[in-house]
C-alpha positions as a printed Julia matrix, in Angstrom:
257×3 Matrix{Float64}:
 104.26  -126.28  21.35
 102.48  -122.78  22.92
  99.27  -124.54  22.14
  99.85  -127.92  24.64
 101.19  -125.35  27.04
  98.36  -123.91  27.25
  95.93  -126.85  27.33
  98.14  -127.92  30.17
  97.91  -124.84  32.02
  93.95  -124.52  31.72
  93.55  -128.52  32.85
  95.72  -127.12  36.16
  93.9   -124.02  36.96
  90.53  -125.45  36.44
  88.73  -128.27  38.05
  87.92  -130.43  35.19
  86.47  -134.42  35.18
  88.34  -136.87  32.6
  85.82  -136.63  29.65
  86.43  -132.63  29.71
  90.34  -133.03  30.08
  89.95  -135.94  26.98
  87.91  -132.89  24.92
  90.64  -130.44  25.23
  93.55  -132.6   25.03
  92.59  -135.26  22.07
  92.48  -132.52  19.21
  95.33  -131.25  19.76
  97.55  -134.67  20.6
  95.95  -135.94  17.35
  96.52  -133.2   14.92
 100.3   -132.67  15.97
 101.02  -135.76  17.58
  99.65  -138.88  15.02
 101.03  -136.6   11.68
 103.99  -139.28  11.69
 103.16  -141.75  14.06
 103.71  -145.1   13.63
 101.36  -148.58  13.58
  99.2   -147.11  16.71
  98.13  -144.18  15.12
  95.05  -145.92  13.5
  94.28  -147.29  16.56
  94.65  -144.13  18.74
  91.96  -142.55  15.79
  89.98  -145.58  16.08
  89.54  -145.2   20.2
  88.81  -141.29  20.12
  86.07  -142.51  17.16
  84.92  -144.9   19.94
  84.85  -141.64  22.37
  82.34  -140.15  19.94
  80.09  -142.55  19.2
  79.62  -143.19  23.09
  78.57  -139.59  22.98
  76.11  -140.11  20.11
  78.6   -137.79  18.14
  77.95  -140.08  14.57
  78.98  -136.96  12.24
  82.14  -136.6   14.16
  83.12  -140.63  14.41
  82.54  -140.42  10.91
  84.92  -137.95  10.14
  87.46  -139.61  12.16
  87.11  -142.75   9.65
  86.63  -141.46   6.86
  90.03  -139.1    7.29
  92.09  -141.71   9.02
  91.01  -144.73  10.09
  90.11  -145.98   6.27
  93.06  -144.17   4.51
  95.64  -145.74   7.12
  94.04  -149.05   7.06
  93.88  -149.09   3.42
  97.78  -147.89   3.04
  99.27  -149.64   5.88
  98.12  -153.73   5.19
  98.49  -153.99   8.73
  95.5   -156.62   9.99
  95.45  -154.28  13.29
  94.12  -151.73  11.05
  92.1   -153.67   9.38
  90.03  -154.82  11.9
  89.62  -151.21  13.8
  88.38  -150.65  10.09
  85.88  -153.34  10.73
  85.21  -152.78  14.07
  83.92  -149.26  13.57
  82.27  -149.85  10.77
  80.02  -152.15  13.05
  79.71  -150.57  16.19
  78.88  -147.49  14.12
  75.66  -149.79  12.55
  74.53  -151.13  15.71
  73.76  -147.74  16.3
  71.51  -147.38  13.6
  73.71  -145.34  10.82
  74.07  -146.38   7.27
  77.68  -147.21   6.62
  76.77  -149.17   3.84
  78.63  -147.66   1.18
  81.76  -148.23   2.95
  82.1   -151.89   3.62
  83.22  -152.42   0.15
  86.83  -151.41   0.73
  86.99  -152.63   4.42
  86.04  -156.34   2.95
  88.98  -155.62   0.12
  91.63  -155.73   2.96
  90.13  -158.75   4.36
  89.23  -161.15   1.45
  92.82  -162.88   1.1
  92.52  -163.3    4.85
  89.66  -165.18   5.28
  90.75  -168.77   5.39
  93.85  -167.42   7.41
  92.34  -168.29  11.12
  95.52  -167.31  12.86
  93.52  -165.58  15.19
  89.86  -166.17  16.05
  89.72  -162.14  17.06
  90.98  -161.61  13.35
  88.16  -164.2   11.91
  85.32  -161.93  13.58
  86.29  -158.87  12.34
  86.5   -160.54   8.66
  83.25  -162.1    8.92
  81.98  -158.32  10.14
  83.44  -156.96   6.47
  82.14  -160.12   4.14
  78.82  -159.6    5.98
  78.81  -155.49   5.77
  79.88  -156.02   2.05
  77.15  -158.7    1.3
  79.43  -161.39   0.15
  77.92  -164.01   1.15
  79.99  -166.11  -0.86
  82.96  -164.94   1.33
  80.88  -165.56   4.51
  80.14  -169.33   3.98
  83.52  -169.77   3.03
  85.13  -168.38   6.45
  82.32  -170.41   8.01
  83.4   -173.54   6.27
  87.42  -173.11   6.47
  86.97  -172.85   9.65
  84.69  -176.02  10.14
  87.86  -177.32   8.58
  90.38  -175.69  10.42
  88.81  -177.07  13.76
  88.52  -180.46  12.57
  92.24  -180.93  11.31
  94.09  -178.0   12.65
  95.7   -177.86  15.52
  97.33  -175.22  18.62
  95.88  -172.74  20.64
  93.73  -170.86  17.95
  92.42  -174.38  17.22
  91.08  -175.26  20.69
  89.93  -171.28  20.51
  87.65  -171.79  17.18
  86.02  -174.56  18.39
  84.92  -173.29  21.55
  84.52  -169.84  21.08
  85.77  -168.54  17.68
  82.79  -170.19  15.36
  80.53  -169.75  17.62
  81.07  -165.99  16.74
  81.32  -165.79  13.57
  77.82  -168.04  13.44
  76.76  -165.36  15.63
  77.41  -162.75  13.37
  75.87  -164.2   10.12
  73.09  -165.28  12.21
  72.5   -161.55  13.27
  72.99  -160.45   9.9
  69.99  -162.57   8.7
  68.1   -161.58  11.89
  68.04  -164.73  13.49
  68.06  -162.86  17.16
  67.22  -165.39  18.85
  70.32  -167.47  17.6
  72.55  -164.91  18.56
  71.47  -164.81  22.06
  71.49  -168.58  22.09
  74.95  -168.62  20.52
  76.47  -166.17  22.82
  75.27  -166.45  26.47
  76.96  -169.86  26.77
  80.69  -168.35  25.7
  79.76  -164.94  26.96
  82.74  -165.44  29.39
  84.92  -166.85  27.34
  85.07  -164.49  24.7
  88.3   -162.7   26.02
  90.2   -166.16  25.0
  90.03  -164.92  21.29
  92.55  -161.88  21.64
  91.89  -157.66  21.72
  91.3   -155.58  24.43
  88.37  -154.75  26.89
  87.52  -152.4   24.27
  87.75  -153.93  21.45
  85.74  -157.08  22.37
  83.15  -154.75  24.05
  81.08  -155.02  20.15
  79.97  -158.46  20.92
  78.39  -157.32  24.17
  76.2   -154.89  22.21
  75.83  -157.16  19.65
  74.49  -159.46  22.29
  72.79  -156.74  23.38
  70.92  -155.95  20.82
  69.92  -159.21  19.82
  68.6   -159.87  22.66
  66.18  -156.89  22.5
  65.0   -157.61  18.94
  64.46  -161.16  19.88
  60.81  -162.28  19.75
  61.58  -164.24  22.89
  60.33  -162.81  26.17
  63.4   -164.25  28.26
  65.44  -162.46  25.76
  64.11  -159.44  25.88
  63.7   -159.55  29.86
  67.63  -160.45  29.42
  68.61  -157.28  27.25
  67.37  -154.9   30.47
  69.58  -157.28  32.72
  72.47  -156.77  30.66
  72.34  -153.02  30.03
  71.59  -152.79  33.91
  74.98  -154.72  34.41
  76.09  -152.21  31.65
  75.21  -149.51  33.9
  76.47  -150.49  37.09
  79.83  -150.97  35.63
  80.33  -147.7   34.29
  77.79  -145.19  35.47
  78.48  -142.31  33.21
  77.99  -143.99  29.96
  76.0   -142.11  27.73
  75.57  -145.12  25.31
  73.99  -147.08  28.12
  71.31  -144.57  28.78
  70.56  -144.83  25.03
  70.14  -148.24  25.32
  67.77  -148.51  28.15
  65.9   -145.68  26.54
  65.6   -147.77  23.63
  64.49  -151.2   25.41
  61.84  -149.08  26.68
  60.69  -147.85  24.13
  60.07  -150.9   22.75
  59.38  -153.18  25.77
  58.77  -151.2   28.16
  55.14  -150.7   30.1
């Protein structure tokens, strides 16, 4: 296509960092190369939403799920798409914008799944949806299949729930009904351990902000003192992270002298 031809030629002529090659480029791979793609495609539109919202771009995430990311996830059944569904959804309310009014068809595609526990990455994300939805009905139940689950099921995702997987979900309910200083408690301990329940780097990066965030609304000091500790950690993994600076900017604000 004359268009990627020239994209390519501009990104060799000119000096340009990653996050100006990933401006040029991701419009135009995504308009003419997702059209027909197959069970990635929700996911590739879920990541570049997760390239605007690190930019404090909300409109344009938004746009992003709203035109693809909810219409494939709702057509596809796939649970990968239901859970970048979820995921979004949440990171995109830790951030402070009211996605309110769309929880109620991302908890549709979960509600048959919730006493599934095949995967404890999969139970998170449909505790995020019962949660976003207010079905708290839906909540208690995931939180008490999978009591059972642990207690007579058995393999891999078994050992998984009980160390890490409820602990999770607990954490999210528990943030939900602003218990902060739960979700710190809840988390630190299995803070490590959280990979064990599936996803990617990326993916699983929501329960660090969740953490994160907990931690600064917690009325404990240590808490609090532990929120700056982890966004400096934040930081010194990945300088350029616009998100970070947001964060700090926001712990000071509130605790700051």
């Amino acid at each position: 296509m004359i268009e990627t031809k020239i994209m390519i030629c501009v990104c060799l002529c000119f000096p340009l960092t990653i996050n100006q090659i990933l401006s040029l480029l991701c419009p135009l791979f995504f308009c003419f190369g997702l059209k027909v793609c197959g069970m990635l495609a929700c996911h590739n539109y879920w990541h570049w939403a997760l390239y605007h919202i690190e930019k404090g771009q909300y409109e344009a995430a938004l746009d992003i799920y709203d035109r693809e990311v909810a219409v494939r996830a709702k057509n596809s059944g796939a649970m990968l798409d239901f859970v970048d569904n979820a995921s979004l959804l949440y990171r995109l309310q830790l951030e402070g914008i009211n996605v309110s009014e769309r929880w109620s068809s991302c908890f549709e595609e979960f509600k048959d799944h919730v006493t599934d526990h095949i995967l404890s990455f999969n139970d998170a994300h449909s505790m995020m949806s019962c949660l976003g939805a207010g079905q708290e009905r839906f909540s208690n139940k995931l939180l008490e299949s999978l009591q059972d689950f642990i207690k007579n099921g058995e393999g891999d995702n078994q050992r998984i729930s009980e160390h890490v997987g409820y602990k999770l979900c607990k954490a999210l309910k528990d943030y939900q009904d602003e218990e902060f200083a739960a979700v710190v408690d809840s988390l630190m301990p299995i803070r490590y351990d959280i990979y064990t329940i599936g996803g990617s780097n990326a993916q699983r990066d929501v329960f660090n902000l969740m953490l994160i965030s907990a931690a600064m609304k917690s009325p404990s000091n240590e808490h609090k003192n532990l929120a700056r500790s982890l966004i400096n950690e934040r930081k010194s993994l990945k300088e350029n992270a616009p998100m970070t600076d947001r964060l700090m900017a926001k712990w000071l604000s509130l605790h700051g002298e």
